[in-house]
C-alpha positions in Angstrom: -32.7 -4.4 21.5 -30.1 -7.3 22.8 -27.7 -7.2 24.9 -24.9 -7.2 21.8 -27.1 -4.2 19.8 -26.3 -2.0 23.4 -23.2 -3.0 23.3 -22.0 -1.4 20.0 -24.5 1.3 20.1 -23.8 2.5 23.6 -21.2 5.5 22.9 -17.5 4.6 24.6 -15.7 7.0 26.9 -14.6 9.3 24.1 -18.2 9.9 23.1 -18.3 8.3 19.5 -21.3 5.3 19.2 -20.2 2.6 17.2 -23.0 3.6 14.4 -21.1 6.8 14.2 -17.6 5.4 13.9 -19.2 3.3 11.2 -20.5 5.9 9.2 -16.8 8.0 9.7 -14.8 4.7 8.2 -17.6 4.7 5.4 -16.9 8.2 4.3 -13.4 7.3 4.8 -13.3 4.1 2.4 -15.5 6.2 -0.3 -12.4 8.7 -0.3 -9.4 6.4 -0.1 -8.4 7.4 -3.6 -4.6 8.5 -4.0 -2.2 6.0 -3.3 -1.1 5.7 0.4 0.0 9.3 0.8 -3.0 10.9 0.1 -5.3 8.2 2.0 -3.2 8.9 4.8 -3.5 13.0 4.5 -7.4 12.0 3.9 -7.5 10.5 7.3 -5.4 12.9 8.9 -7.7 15.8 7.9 -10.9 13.7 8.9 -9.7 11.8 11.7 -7.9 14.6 13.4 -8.7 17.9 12.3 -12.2 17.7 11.6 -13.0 14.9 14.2 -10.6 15.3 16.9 -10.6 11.6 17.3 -7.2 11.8 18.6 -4.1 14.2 18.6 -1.8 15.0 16.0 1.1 13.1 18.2 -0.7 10.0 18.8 -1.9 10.2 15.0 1.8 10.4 14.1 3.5 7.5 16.2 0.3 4.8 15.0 1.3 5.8 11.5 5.4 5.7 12.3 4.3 1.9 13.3 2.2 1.0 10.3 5.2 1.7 8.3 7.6 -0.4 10.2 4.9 -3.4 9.2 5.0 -5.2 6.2 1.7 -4.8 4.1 -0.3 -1.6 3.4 0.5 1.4 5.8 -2.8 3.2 5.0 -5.2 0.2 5.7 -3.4 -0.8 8.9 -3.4 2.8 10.0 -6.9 2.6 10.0 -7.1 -0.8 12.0 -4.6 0.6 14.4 -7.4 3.7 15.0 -10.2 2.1 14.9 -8.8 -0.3 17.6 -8.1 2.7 19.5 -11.7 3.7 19.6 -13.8 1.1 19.4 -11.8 -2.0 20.4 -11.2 -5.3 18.3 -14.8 -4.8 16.6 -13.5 -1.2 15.8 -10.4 -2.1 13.9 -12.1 -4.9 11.7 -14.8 -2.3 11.0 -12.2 0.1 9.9 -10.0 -2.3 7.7 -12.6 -4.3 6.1 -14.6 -0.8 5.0 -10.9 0.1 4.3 -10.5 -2.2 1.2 -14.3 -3.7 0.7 -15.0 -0.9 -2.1 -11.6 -1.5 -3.8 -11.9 -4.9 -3.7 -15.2 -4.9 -5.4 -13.6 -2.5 -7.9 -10.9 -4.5 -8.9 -13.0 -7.6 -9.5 -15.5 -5.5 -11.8 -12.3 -4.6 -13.7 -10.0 -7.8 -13.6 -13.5 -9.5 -15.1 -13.3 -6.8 -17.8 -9.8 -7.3 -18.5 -9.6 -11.5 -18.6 -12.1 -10.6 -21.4 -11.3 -7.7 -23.6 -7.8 -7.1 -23.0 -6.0 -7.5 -26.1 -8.8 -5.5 -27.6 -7.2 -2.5 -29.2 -9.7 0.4 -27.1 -9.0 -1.9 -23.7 -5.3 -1.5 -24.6 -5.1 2.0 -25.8 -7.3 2.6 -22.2 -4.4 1.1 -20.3 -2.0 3.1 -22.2 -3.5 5.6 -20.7 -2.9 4.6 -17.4 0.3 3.8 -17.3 1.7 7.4 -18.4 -0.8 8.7 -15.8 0.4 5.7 -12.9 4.1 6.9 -13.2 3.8 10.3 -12.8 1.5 9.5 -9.4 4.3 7.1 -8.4 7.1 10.2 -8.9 4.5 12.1 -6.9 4.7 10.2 -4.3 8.5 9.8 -4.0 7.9 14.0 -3.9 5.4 14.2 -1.2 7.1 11.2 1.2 10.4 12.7 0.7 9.3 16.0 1.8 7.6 14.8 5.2 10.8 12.1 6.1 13.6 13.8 5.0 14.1 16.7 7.5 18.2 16.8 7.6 21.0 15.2 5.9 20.9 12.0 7.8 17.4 11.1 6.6 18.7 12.0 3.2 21.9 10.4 3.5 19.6 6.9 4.4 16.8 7.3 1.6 20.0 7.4 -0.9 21.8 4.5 0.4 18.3 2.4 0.7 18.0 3.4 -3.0 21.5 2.8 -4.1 21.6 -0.8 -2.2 18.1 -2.2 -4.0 18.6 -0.7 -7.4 22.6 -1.2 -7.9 22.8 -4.0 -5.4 19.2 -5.9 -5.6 19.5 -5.9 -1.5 16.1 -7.7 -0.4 13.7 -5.1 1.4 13.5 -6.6 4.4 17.2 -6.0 4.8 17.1 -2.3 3.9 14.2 -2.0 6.6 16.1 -3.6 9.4 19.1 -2.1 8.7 17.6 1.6 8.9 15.8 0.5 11.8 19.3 -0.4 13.7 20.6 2.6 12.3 17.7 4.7 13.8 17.1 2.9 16.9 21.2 3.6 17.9 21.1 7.2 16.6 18.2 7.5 19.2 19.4 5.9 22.2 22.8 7.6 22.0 20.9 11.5 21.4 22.0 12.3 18.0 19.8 15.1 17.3 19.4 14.3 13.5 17.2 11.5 14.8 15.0 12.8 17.3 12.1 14.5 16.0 12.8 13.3 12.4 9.6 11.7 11.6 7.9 13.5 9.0 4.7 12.5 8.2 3.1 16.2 9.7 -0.1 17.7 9.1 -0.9 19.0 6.0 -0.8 22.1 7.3 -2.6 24.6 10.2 -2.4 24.7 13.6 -1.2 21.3 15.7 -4.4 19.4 17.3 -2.8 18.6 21.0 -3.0 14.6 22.3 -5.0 16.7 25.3 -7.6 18.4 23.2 -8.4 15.3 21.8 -12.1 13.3 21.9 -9.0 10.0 22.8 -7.4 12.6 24.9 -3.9 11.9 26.2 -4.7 8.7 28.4 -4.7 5.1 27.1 -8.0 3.2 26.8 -8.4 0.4 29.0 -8.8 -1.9 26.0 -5.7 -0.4 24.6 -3.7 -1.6 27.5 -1.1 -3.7 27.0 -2.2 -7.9 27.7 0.4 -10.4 26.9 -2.6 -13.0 27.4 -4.9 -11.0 25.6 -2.8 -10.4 22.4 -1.6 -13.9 22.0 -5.2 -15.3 21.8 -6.5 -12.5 19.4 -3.2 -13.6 17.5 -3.7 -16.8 17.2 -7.5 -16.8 16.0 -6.4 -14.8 13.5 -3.3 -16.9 12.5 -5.6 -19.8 12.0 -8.0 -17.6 9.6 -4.7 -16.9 7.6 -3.1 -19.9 7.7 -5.9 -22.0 7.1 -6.6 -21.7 3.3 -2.5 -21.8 2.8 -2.2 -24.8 4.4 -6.3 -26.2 3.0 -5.1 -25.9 -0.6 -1.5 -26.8 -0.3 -2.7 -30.5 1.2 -5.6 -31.2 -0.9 -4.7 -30.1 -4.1 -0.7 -30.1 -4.0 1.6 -27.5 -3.7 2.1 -27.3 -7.4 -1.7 -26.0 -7.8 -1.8 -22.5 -9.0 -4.4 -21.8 -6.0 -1.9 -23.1 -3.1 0.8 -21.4 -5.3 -0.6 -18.2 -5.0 -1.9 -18.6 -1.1 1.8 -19.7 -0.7 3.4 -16.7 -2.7 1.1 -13.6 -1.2 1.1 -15.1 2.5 4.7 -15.0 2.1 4.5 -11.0 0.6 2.6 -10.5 3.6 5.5 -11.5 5.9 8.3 -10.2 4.0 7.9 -7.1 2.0 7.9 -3.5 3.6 7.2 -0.1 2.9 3.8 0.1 1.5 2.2 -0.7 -1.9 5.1 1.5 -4.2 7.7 -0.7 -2.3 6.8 -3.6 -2.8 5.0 -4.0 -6.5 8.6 -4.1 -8.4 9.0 -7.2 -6.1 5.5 -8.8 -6.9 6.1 -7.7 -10.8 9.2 -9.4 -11.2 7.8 -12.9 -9.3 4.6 -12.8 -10.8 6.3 -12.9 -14.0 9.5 -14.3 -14.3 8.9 -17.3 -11.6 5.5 -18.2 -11.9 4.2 -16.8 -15.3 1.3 -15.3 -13.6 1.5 -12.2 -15.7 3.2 -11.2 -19.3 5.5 -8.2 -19.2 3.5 -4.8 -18.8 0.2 -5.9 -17.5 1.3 -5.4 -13.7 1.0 -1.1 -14.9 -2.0 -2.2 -15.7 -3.2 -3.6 -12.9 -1.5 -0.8 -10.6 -3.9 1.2 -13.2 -6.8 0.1 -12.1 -6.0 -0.3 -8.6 -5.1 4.4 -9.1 -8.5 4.4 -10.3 -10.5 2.8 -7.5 -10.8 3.7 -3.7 -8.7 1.7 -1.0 -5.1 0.6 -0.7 -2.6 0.3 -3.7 -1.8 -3.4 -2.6 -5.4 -4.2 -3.6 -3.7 -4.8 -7.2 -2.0 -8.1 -5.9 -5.9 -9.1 -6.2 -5.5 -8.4 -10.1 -2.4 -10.9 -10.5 -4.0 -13.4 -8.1 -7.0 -13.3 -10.7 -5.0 -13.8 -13.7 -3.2 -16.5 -12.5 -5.5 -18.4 -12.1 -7.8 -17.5 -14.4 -4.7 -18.4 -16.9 -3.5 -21.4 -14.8 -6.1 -23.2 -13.0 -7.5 -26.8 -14.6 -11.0 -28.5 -14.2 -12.7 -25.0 -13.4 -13.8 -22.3 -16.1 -11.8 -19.4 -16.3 -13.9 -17.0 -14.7 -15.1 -18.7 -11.8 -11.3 -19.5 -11.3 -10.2 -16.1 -11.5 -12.7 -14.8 -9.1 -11.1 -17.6 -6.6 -8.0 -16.6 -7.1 -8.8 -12.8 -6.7 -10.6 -13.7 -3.2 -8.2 -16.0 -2.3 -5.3 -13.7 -2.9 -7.3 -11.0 -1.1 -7.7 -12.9 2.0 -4.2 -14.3 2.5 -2.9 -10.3 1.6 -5.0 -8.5 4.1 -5.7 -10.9 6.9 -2.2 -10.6 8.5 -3.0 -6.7 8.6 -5.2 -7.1 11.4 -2.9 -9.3 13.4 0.0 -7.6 13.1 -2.0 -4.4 14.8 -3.8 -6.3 17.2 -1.0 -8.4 18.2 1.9 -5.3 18.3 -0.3 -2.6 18.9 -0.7 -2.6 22.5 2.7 -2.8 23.6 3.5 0.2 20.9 1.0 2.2 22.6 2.7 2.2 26.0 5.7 2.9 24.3 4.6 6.5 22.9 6.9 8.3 24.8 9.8 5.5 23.8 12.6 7.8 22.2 14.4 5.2 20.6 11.5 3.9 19.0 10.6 6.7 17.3 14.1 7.2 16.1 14.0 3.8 14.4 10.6 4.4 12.9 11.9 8.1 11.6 14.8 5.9 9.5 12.9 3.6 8.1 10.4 5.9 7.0 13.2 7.8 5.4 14.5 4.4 3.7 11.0 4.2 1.9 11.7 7.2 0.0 15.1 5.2 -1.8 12.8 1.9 -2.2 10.1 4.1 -3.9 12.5 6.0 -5.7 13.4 2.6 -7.0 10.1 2.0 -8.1 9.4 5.0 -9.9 12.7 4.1 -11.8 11.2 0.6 -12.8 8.1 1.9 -14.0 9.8 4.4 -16.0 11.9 1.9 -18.0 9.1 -0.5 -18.7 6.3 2.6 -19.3 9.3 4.4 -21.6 11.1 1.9 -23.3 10.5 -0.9 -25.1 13.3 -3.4 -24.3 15.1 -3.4 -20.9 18.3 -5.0 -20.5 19.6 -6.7 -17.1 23.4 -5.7 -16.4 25.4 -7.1 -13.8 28.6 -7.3 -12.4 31.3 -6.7 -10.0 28.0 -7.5 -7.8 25.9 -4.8 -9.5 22.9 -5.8 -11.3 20.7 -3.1 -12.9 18.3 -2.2 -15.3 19.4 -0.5 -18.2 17.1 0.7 -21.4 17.7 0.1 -24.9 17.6 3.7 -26.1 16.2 2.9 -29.7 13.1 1.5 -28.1 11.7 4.6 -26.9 8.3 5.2 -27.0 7.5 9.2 -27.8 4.3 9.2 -27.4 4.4 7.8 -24.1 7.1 10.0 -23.2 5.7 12.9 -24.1 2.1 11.5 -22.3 4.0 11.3 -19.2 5.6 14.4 -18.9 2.1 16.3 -19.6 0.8 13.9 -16.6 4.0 15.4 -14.3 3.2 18.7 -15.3 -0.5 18.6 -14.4 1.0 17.5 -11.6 3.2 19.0 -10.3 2.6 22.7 -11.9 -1.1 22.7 -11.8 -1.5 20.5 -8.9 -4.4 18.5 -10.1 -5.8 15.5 -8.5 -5.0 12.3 -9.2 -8.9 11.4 -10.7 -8.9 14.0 -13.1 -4.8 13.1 -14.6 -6.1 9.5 -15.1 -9.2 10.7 -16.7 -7.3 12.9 -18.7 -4.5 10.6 -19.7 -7.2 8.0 -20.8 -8.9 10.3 -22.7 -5.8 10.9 -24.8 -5.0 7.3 -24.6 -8.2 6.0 -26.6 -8.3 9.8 -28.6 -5.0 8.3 -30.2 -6.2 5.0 -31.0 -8.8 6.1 -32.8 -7.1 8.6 -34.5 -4.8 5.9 -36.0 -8.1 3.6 -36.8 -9.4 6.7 -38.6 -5.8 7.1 -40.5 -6.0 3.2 -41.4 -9.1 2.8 -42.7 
């Protein structure tokens, strides 16, 4: 055995081997089905309850920092834990596993649809999906809402976040920073609506105690925070990100479709917040209006696939990265394009993940105990619930009508349905998915299964009718 195979296998302070973090962050990537809130209450019951890895406080204040990041809360929560444990090596074990098996997924099924999509089972399959996707996206504006919003003030924010992107078109970033402010000064001055307002809690039972934890209540020496340390870990992986970007823009122009979508997705990276539901109305709109990426519709069928398949939600910018290029690339076939453009897109999405946690997370760390903080993260969780509110509302105009309409002025600009294009059968599709929700509290799998099912059952019904 070499020196670097005792390394990994010897078992850190805590008690956990390497090997058997490894084989914990495999289970957890084979579950990561359900959107972020579920993959988060997956880990939380694994991680903390089941493991003891670490306490339900500690478990709390990484995740209240994930979702001040931009990018995919889940997947970063797992870097941010595995870093914890295990060091740098632990955190890129955690957030590759995290999004390897959804990543593979995705491909399989971007492949599939490059190729069959317009035919009529293919279509009637994503029909499916799309009832099925926006009752899951109404869950989840349920299940955040009920962990953030805790008093009026946290309700009070999540409506004007809403009210300011959906009447106002206000940019996310803006909505973030601005419930941040608000938080951080409702903190610092000791209003109590803001102190203890974060609400991602356990799923239920009794409270696992920082102290009774495998982490226990001390920071790891690796944890510690390095100014040195975290600059040079930053800047390796700056390089890695920036690299391609900058590769593709040089050599084969900024107009290429490949440096156009390193360019468009590094810059997602930087400037979108609040998880995959925040920030797909954002990607939807660019993907089709500026660069003609997708046609209208196909980015519910790409959030389709992405329900279906373990690992973050954001893995469906891998899906409009594909078609791009599989659409807009010249001298290469379509295919082999495509696949570049999927990887490509993958890379320049998930590699700022791990630098924003190994560059921040350090410095968060010593700041557990950091009231103000917390306040600021409590608010902007509680703004998340407007922006996916907002989402839900998108989906629901494009899954339920058939023409939307852009109205603005007196600076308001909103979408508004034409009423005579409703679809019924979609309507009535997605209120049986809410209801097998919501009343009989099925799990996501077996709604998407089920809404497929009825899907293609209906195309073939009105084959049988033709012929």
């Amino acid at each position: 055995m070499t020196a670097a195979d005792e390394l990994v296998s010897r078992p850190a302070g805590h008690g956990v081997s390497f090997g058997k973090a490894m084989k914990v962050w495999a289970r957890v990537a084979a579950l990561s089905f359900g959107g972020p809130a579920g993959q988060i209450a997956m880990m939380h019951r694994i991680l903390v309850e089941e493991k003891r890895w670490l306490g339900e406080r500690r478990f709390l204040h990484a995740l209240n920092y994930c979702m001040l990041l931009p990018g995919p809360e889940a997947q970063q929560l797992a870097i941010y834990i595995g870093w914890l444990m295990h060091g740098v090596a632990g955190g890129l074990l955690a957030g590759v596993l995290f999004v390897l098996p959804g990543f593979l997924a995705i491909m399989g099924l971007s492949i599939l649809y490059a190729l069959l999509g317009g035919v009529g089972m293919v279509s009637a399959l994503f029909f499916g999906l799309k009832a099925a996707v926006l009752a899951i996206v109404l869950q989840a504006v349920v299940r955040v809402g009920q962990r953030s919003l805790k008093n009026p003030v946290m309700i009070g924010i999540a409506a004007a976040a809403f009210v300011a992107i959906f009447a106002f078109d206000v940019p996310f970033p803006l909505i973030i920073l601005a419930a941040a402010l608000i938080g951080f000064i409702g903190g610092r001055t000791g209003i109590p609506a803001f102190l203890g307002a974060s609400g991602h809690g356990a799923s239920g039972g009794q409270e696992v105690l920082d102290a009774e934890s495998l982490l226990g209540e001390e920071t790891p020496d690796h944890a510690r925070p390095n100014l040195a340390w975290s600059l040079k870990i930053a800047g390796v992986l700056a390089a890695l990100w920036a690299a391609p970007v900058l590769g593709l823009g040089f050599l084969l122009g900024w107009n290429n479709v490949f440096a156009e979508i390193a360019v468009f997705f590094s810059k997602m990276a930087v400037v979108t917040f609040g998880g995959a539901y925040a920030v797909l109305a954002y990607v939807a709109q660019e993907a089709v209006e500026t660069y003609g990426w997708l046609r209208p519709g196909e980015m519910l069928d790409g959030l389709g696939m992405a329900e279906t398949t373990p690992g973050p939600l954001i893995i469906v910018t891998q899906f409009v990265g594909f078609m791009g290029a599989f659409r807009g690339a010249e001298g290469l076939p379509p295919l082999l394009a495509g696949v570049l453009g999927g990887m490509l897109t993958t890379w320049v999405t998930f590699t700022p993940c791990f630098l924003w946690i190994f560059l921040g997370a350090p410095f968060v760390e010593a700041l557990r105990g950091a009231r103000a903080l917390n306040a600021a993260l409590a608010a902007i969780t509680a703004a998340v619930v407007g922006v996916i509110l907002n989402l839900a509302i998108w989906f629901g105009l494009h899954v339920l009508f058939g023409e939307v309409r852009d109205i603005s002025g007196w600076g308001l600009q909103i979408d508004m349905p034409v009423l005579s294009t409703i679809n019924w059968a979609s309507l009535l599709l997605t209120l049986a998915a809410a209801l097998a929700i919501f009343r009989f509290k099925l799990g996501v799998i077996p709604v998407l299964l089920g809404c497929v099912s009825i899907g293609v059952g209906l195309h073939i019904m009105g084959l049988l009718q033709s012929a």
